[in-house]
FIMIKOL-487121 format. One record per residue: residue number from 1; x, y, z of N, C-alpha, C in turn. Coordinates in pm, 1 decimal, padded with zeros to 6 digits. Each point is the difference from the previous one (the first is absolute). Example, Ala and Ser with C-alpha at 12.3 -4.5 7.8 and 13.67 -1.06 7.14 Angstrom:
// FIMIKOL-487121
<r 1 <01319.0 -00569.0 00780.0> <-00089.0 00119.0 00000.0> <00090.0 00120.0 00000.0>>,
<r 2 <-00035.0 00105.0 -00072.0> <00082.0 00119.0 00006.0> <-00077.0 00109.0 00073.0>>,
***
This chain:
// FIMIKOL-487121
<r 1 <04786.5 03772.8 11539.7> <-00014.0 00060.5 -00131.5> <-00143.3 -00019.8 -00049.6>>,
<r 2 <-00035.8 00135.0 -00045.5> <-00125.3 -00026.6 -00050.1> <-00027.0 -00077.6 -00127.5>>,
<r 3 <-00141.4 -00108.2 -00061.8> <-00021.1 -00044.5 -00065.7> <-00083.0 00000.3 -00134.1>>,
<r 4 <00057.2 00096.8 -00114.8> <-00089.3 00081.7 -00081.1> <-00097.5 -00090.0 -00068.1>>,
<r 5 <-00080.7 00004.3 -00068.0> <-00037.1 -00052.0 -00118.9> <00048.1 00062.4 -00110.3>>,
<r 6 <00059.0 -00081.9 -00111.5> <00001.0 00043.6 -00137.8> <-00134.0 -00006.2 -00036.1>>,
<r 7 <-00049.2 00125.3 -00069.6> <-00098.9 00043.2 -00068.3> <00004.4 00022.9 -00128.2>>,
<r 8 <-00117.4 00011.0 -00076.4> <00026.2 -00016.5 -00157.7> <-00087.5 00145.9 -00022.1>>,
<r 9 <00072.6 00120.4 -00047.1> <-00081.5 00132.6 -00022.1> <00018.6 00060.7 -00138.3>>,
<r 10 <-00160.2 00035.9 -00004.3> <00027.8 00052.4 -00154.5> <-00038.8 00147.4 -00006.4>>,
<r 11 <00018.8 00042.3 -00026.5> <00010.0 00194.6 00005.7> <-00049.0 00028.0 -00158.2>>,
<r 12 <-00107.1 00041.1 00015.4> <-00041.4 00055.3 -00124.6> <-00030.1 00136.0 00003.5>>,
<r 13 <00053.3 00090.6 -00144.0> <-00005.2 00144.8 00007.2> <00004.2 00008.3 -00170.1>>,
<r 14 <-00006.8 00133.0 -00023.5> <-00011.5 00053.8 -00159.9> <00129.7 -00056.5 -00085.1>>,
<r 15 <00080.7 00058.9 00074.1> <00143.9 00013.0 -00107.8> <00087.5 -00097.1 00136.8>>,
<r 16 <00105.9 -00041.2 -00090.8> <00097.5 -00077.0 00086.8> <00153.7 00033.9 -00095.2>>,
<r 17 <00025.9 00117.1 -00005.9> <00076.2 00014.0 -00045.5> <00024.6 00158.4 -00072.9>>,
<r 18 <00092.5 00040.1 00002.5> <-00017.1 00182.9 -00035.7> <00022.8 00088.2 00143.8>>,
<r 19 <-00056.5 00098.9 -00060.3> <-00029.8 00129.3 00155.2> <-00188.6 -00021.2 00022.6>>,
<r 20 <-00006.5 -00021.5 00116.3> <-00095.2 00030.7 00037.3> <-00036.1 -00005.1 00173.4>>,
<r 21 <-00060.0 00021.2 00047.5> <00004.9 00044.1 00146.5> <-00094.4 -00122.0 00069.4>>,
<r 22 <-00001.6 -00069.7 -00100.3> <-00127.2 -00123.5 00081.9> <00100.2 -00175.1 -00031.0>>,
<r 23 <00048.2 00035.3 -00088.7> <00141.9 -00100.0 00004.6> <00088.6 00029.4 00053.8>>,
<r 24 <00051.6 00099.7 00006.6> <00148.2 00066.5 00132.5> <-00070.6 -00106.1 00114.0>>,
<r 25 <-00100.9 00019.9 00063.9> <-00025.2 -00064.1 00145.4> <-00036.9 -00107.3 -00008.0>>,
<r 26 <-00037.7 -00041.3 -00104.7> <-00076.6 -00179.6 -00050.0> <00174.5 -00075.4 00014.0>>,
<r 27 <00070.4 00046.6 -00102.7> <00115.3 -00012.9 00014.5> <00103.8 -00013.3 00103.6>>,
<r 28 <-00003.2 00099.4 00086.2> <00031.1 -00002.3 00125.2> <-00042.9 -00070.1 00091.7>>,
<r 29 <-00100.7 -00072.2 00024.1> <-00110.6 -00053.9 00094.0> <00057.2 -00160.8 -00117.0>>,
<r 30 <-00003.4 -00002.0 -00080.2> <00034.7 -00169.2 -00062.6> <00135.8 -00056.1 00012.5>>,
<r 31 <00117.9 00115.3 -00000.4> <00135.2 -00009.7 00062.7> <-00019.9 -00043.3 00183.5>>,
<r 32 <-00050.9 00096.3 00031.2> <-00009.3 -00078.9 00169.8> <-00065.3 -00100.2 00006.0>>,
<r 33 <-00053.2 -00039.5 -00022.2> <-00098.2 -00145.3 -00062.9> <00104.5 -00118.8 00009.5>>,
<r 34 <00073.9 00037.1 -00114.1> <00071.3 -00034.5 -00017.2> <00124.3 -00066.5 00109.6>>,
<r 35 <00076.9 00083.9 00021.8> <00096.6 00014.8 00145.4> <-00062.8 -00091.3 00067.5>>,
<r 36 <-00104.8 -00012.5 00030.4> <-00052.1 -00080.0 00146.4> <-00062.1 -00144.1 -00107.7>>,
<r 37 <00075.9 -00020.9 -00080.8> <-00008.7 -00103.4 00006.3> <-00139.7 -00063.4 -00100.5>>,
<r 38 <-00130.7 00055.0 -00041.8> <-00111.2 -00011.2 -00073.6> <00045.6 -00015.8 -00141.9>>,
<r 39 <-00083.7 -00061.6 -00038.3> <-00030.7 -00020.9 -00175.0> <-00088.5 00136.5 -00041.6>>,
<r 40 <00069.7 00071.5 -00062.6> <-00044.9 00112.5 -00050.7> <-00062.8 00013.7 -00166.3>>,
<r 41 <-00110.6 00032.1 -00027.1> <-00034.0 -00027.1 -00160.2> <-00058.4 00206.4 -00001.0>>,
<r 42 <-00003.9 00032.9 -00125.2> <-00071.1 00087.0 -00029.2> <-00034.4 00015.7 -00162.5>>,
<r 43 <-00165.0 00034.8 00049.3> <-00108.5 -00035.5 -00123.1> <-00010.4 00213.8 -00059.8>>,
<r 44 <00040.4 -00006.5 -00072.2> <-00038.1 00096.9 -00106.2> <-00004.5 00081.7 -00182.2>>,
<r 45 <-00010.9 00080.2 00012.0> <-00019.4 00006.9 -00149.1> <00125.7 -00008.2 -00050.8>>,
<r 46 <-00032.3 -00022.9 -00125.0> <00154.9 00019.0 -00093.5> <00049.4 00113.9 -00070.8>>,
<r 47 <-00035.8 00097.7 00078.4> <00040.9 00115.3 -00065.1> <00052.0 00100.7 00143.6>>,
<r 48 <00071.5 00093.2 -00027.9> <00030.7 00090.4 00086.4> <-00090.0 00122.2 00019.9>>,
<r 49 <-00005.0 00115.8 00080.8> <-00075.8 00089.7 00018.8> <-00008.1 00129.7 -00132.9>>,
<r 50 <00109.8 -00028.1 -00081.0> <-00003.0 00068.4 -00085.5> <-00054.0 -00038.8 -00144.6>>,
<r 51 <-00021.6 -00182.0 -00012.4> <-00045.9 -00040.2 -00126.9> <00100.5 -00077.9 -00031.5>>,
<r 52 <00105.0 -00007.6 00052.1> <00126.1 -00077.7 -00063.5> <-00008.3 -00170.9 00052.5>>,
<r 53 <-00007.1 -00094.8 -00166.0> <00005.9 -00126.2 00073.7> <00119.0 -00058.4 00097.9>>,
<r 54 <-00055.8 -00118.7 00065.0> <00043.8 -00028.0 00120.3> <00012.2 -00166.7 00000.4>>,
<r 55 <00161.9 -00056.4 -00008.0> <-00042.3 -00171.5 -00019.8> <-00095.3 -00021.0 00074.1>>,
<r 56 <-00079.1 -00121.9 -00059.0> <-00064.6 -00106.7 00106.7> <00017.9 -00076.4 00148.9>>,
<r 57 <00125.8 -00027.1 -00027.0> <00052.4 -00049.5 00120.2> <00134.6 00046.9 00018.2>>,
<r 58 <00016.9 00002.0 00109.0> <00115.7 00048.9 00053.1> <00035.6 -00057.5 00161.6>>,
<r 59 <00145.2 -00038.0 00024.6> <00021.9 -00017.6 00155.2> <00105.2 00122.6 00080.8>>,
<r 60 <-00071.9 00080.9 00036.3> <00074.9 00123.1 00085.4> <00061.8 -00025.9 00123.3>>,
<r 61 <00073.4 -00012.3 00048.2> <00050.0 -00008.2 00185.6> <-00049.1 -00109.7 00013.9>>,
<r 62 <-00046.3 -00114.7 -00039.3> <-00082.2 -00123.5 00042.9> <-00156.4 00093.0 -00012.0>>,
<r 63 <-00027.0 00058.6 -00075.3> <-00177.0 00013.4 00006.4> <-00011.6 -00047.4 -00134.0>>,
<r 64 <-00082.7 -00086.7 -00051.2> <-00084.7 -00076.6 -00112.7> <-00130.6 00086.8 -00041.2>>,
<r 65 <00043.7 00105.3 -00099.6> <-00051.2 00106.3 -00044.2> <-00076.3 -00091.4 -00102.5>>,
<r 66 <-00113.1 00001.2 -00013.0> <-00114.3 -00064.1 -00163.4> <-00063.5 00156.0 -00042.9>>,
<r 67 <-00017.5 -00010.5 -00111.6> <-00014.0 00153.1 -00053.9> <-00160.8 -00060.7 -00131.5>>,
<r 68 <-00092.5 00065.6 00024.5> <-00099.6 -00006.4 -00108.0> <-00073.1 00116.3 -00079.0>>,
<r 69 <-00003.3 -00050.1 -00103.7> <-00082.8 00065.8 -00150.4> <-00105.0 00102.8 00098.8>>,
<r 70 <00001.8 00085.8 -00054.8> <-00113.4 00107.3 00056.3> <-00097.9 -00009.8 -00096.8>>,
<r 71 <-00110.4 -00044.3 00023.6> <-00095.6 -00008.1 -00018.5> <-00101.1 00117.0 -00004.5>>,
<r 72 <00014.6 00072.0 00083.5> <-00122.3 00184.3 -00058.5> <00076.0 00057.9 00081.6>>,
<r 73 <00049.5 00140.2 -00059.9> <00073.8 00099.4 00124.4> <-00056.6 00150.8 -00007.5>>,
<r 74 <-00035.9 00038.8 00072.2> <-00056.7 00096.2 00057.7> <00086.1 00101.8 00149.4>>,
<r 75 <00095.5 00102.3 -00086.0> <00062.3 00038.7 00067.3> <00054.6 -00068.3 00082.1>>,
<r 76 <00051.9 00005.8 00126.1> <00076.6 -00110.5 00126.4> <-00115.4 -00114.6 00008.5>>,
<r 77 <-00144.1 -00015.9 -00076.9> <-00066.9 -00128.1 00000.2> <00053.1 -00078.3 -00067.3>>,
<r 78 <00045.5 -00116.9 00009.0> <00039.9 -00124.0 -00074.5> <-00063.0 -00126.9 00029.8>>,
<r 79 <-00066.6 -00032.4 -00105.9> <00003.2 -00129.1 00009.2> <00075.0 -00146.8 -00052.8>>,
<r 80 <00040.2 -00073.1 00064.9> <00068.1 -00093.2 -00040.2> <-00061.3 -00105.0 00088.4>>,
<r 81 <-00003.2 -00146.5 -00084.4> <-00048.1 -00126.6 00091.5> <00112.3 -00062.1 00018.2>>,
<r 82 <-00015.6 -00038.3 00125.8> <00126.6 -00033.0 00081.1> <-00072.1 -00170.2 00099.1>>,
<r 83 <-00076.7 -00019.1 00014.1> <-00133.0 -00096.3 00057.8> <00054.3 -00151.9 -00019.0>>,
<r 84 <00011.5 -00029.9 -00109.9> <00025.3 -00114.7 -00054.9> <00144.6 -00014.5 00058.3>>,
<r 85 <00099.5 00044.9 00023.6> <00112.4 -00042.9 00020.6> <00005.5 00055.2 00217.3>>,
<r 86 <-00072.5 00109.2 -00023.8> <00000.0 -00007.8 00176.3> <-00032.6 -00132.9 00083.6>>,
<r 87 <-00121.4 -00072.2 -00114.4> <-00042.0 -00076.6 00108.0> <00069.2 -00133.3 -00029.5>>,
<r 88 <00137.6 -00026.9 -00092.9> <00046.0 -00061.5 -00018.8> <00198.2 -00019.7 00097.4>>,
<r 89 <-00029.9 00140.9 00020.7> <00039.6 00051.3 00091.2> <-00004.4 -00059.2 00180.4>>,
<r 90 <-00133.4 00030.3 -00000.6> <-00021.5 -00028.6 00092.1> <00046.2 00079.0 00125.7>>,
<r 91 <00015.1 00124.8 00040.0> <00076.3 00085.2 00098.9> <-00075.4 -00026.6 00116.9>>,
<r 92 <00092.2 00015.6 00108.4> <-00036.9 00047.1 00176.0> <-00091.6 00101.3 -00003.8>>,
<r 93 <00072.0 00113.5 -00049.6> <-00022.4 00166.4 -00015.7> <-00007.5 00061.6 -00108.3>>,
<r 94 <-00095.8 00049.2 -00015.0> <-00015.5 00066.4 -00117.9> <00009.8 00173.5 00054.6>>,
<r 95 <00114.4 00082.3 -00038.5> <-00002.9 00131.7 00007.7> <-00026.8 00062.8 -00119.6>>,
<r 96 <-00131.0 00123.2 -00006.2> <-00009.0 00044.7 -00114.9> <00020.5 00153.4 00037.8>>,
<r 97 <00043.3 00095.4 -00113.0> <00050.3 00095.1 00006.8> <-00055.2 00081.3 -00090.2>>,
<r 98 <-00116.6 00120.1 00058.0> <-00075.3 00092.4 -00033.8> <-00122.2 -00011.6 -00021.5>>,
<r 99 <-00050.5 00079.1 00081.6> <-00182.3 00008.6 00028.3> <-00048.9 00065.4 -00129.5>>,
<r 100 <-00134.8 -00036.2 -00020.2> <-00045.7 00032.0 -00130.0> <00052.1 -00041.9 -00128.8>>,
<r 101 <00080.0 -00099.1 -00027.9> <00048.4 -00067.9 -00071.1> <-00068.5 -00139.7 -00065.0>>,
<r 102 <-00015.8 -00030.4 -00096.2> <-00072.7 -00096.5 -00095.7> <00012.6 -00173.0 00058.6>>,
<r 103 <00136.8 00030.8 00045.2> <00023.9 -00189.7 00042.0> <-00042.6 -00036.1 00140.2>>,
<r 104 <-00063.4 00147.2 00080.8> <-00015.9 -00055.8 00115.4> <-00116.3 -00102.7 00021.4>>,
<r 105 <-00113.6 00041.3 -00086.7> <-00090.3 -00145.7 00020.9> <00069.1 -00107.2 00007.2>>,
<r 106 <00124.9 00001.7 -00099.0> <-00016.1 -00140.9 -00081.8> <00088.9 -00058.6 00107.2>>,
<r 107 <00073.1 00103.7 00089.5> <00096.2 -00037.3 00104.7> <-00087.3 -00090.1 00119.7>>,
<r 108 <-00089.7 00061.2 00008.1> <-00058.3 -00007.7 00159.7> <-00098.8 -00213.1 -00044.0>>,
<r 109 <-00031.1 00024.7 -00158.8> <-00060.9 -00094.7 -00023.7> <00117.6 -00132.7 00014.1>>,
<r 110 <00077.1 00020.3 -00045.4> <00114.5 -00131.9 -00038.1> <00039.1 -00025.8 00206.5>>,
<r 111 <-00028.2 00109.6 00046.1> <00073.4 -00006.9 00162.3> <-00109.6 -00073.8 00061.2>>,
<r 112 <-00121.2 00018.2 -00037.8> <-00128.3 -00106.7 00070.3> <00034.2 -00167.8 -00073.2>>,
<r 113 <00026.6 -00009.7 -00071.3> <-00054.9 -00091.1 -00070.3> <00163.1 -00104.4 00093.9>>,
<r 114 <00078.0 00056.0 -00002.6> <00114.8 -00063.0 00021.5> <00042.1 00017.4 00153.8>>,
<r 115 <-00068.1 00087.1 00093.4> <-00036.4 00048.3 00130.4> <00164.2 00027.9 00033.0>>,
<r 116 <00007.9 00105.9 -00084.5> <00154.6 00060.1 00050.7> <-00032.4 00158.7 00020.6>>,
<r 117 <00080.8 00034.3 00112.5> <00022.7 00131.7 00023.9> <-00023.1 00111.9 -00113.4>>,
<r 118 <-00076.8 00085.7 00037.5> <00031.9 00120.9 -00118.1> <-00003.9 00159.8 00073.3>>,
<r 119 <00116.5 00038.6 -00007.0> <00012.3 00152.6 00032.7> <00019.5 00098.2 -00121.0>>,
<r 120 <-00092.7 00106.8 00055.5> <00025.7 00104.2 -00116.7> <00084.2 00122.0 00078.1>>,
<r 121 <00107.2 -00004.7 -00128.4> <00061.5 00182.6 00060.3> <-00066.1 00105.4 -00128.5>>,
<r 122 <-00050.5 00134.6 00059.7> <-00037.9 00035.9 -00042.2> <00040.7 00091.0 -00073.3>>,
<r 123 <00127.6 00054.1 00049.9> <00043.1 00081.9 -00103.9> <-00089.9 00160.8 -00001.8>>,
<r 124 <-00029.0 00017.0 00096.3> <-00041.2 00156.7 -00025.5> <-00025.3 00072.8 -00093.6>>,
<r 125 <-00162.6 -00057.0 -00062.7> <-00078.9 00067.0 -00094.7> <-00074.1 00060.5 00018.6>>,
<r 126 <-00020.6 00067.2 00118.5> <-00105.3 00090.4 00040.1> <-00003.9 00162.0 00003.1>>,
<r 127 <00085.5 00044.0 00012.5> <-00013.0 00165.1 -00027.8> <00089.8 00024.5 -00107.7>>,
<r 128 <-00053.4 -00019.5 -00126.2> <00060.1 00040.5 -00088.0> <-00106.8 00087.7 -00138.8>>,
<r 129 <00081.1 00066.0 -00026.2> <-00052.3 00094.4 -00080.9> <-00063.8 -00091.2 -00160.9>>,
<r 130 <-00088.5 -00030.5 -00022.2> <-00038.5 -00044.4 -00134.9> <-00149.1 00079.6 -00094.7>>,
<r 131 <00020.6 -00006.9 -00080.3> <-00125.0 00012.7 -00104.2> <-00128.0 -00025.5 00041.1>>,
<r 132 <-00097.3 00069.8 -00075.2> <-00156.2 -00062.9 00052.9> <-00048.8 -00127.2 -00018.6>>,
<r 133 <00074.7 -00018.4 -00131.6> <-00044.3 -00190.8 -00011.6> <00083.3 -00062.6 00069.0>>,
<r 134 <00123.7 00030.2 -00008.1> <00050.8 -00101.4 00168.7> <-00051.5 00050.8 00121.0>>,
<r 135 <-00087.7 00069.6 00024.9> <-00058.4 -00023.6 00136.7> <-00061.4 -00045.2 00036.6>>,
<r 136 <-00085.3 00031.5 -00150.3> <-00118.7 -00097.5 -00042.2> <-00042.8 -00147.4 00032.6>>,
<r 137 <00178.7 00010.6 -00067.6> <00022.1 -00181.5 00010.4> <00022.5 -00013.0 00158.7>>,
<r 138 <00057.1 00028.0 00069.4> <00084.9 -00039.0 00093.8> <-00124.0 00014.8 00117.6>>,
<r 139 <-00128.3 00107.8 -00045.5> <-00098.1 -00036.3 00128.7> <-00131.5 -00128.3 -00045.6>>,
<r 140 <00039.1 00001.8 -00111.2> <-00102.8 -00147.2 -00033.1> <00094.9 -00114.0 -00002.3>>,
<r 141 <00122.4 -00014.9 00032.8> <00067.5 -00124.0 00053.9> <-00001.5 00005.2 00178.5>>,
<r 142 <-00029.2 00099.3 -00002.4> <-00005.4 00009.1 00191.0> <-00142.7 -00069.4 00025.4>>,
<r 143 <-00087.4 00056.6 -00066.3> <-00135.5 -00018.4 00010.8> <-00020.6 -00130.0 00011.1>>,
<r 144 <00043.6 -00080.6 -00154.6> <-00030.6 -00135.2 -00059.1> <00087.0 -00111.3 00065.7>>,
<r 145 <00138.0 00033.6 00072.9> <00029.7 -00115.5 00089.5> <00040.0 00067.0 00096.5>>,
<r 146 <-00136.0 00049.5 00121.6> <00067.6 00072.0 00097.8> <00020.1 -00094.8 00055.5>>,
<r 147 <00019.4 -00194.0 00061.2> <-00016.2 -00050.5 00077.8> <00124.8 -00023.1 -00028.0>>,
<r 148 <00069.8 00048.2 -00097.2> <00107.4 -00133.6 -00056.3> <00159.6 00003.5 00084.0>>,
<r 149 <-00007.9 00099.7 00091.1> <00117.4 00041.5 00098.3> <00038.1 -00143.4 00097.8>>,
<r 150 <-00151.7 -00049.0 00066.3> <-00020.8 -00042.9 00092.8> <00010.7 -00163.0 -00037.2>>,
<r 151 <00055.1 -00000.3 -00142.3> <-00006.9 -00143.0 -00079.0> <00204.3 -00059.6 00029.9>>,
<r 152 <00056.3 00123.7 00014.3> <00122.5 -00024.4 00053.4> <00002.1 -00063.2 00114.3>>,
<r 153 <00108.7 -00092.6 00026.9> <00050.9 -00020.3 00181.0> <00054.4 00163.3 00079.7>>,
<r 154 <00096.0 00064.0 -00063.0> <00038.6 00131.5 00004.2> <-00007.7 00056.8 -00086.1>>,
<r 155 <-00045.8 00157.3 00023.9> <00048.9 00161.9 -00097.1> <00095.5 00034.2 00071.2>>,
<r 156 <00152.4 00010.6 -00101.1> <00093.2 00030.8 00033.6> <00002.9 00196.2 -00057.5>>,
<r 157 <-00021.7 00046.3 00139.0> <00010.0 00152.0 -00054.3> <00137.5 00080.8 00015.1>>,
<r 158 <00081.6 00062.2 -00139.5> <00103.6 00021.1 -00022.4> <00041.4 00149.0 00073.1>>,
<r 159 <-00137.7 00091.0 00063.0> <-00003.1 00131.6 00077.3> <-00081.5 00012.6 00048.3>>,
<r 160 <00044.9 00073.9 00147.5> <-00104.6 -00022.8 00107.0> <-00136.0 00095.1 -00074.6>>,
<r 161 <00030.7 00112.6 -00100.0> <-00122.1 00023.5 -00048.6> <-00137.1 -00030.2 -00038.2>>,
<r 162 <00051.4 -00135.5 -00123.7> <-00037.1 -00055.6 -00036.7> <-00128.5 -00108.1 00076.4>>,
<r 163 <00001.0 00026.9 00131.7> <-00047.2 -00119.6 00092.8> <-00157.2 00051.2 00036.2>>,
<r 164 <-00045.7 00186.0 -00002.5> <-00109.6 -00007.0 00005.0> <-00065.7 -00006.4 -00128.6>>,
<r 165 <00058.3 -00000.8 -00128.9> <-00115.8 -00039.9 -00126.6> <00028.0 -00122.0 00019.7>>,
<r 166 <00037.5 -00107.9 00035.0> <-00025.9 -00133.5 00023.0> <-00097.3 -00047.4 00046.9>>,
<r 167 <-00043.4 00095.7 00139.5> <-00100.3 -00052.4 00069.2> <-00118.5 00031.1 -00070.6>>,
<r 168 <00028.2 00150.2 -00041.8> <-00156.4 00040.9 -00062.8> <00000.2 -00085.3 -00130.3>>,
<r 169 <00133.0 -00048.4 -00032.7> <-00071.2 -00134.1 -00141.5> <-00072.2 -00114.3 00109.0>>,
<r 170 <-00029.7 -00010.8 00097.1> <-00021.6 -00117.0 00082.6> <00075.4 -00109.7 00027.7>>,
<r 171 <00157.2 00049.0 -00004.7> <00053.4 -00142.4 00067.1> <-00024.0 00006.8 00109.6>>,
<r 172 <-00014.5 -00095.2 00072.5> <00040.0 -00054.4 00147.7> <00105.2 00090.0 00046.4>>,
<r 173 <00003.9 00045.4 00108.3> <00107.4 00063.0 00063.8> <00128.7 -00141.6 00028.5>>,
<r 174 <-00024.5 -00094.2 00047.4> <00084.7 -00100.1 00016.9> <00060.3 -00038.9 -00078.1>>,
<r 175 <-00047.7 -00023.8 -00149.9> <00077.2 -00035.4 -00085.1> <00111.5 00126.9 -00046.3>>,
<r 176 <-00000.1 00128.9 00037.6> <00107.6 00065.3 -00067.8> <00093.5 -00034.9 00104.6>>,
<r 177 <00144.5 00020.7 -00104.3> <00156.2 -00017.1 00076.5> <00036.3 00132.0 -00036.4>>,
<r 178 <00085.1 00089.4 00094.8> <00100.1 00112.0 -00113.8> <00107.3 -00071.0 -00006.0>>,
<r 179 <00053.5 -00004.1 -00140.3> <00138.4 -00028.0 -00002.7> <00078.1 00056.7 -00123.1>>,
<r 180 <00062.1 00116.7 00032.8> <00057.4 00112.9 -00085.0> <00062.5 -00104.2 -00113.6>>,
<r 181 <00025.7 00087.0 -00117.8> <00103.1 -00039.5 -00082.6> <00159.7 00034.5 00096.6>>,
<r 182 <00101.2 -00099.3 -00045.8> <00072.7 00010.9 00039.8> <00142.6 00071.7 -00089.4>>,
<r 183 <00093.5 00055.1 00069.5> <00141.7 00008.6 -00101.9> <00081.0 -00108.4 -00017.2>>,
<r 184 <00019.1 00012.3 -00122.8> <00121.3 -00161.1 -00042.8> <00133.0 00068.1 00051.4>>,
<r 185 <00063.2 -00128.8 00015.8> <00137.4 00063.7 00043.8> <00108.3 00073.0 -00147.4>>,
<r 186 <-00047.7 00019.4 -00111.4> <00051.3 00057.8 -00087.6> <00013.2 00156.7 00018.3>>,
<r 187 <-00125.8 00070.7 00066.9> <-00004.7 00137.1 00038.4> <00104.0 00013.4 00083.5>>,
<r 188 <00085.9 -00054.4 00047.8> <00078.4 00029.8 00110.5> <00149.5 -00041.0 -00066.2>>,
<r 189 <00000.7 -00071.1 -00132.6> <00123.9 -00005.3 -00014.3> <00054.4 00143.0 -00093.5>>,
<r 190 <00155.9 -00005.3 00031.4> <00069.5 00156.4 -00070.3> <00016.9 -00091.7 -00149.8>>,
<r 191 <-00027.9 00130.5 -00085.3> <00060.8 -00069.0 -00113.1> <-00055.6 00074.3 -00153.8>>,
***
């Protein structure tokens, strides 16, 4: 029989709670986490994708949901400090969830300091239709941390599409994984 390690993982993303398509799989991915046995935590805002508050804490399936004050929001940008209790925390793994997003510095910083794993899924933000000032924005965040791909252990890419604007952001070819979103077994029940 094989001999796992229990691991301590914290999954940070926007919303942890509501509809949204970046918690469906954060969610999903912290339930299997789960199953096999890991200490599962997840760090995000306290609000849902629509504006609606969201307790602080919460324990889902065995995941140890912490929920924080948003601090400046800017469309799907949120900021919330989450730092002080990560590194109190202390995680194996740090998974963060969505590229171009406000907490990823603060992700990649708390993962040096504490020399734990950090993977990003990215969530497929790249061919999408936006405004001139979000392009604006979105090619002077390419510009201003083009290195910051290569600051991950892995880029977890959610479509094989998605894998040549990766490179031309300059990740490493090695560091990308594909690994689709998956179906919960709810799509399959009658009812």
């Amino acid at each position: 029989m094989e001999h796992r390690t229990k691991m301590k993982i914290l999954i940070i993303c926007n919303f942890s709670k509501g509809a949204s398509g970046t918690w469906t799989r954060a969610f999903q991915e912290a339930k299997e986490f789960v199953k096999r046995n890991h200490e599962v935590y997840v760090f995000s805002s306290n609000e849902t994708e629509n504006g609606e508050k969201a307790v602080l804490k919460e324990n889902l399936e065995g995941i140890k949901i912490q929920r924080f004050p948003i601090l400046k929001r800017r469309g799907y940008a949120l900021w919330f400090n989450f730092e002080r209790e990560a590194l109190k925390l202390h995680p194996d793994v740090l998974i963060v969830n969505g590229y171009r997003k406000p907490y990823i510095n603060q992700a990649i910083k708390i993962a040096q300091k504490i020399r734990a794993k950090c993977f990003l899924v990215t969530h497929a933000p790249f061919n999408i239709k936006r405004n001139w000032k979000l392009n604006l924005i979105v090619k002077a965040y390419d510009f201003f941390y083009r290195g910051i791909l290569n600051k991950f252990d892995k880029v977890i890419a959610i479509t094989k599409w998605e894998i040549p604007y990766l490179l031309k952001l300059g990740c490493d070819k090695e560091k990308i994984v594909y690994i689709p979103n998956g179906l919960s077994e709810e799509f399959f029940e009658n009812g």
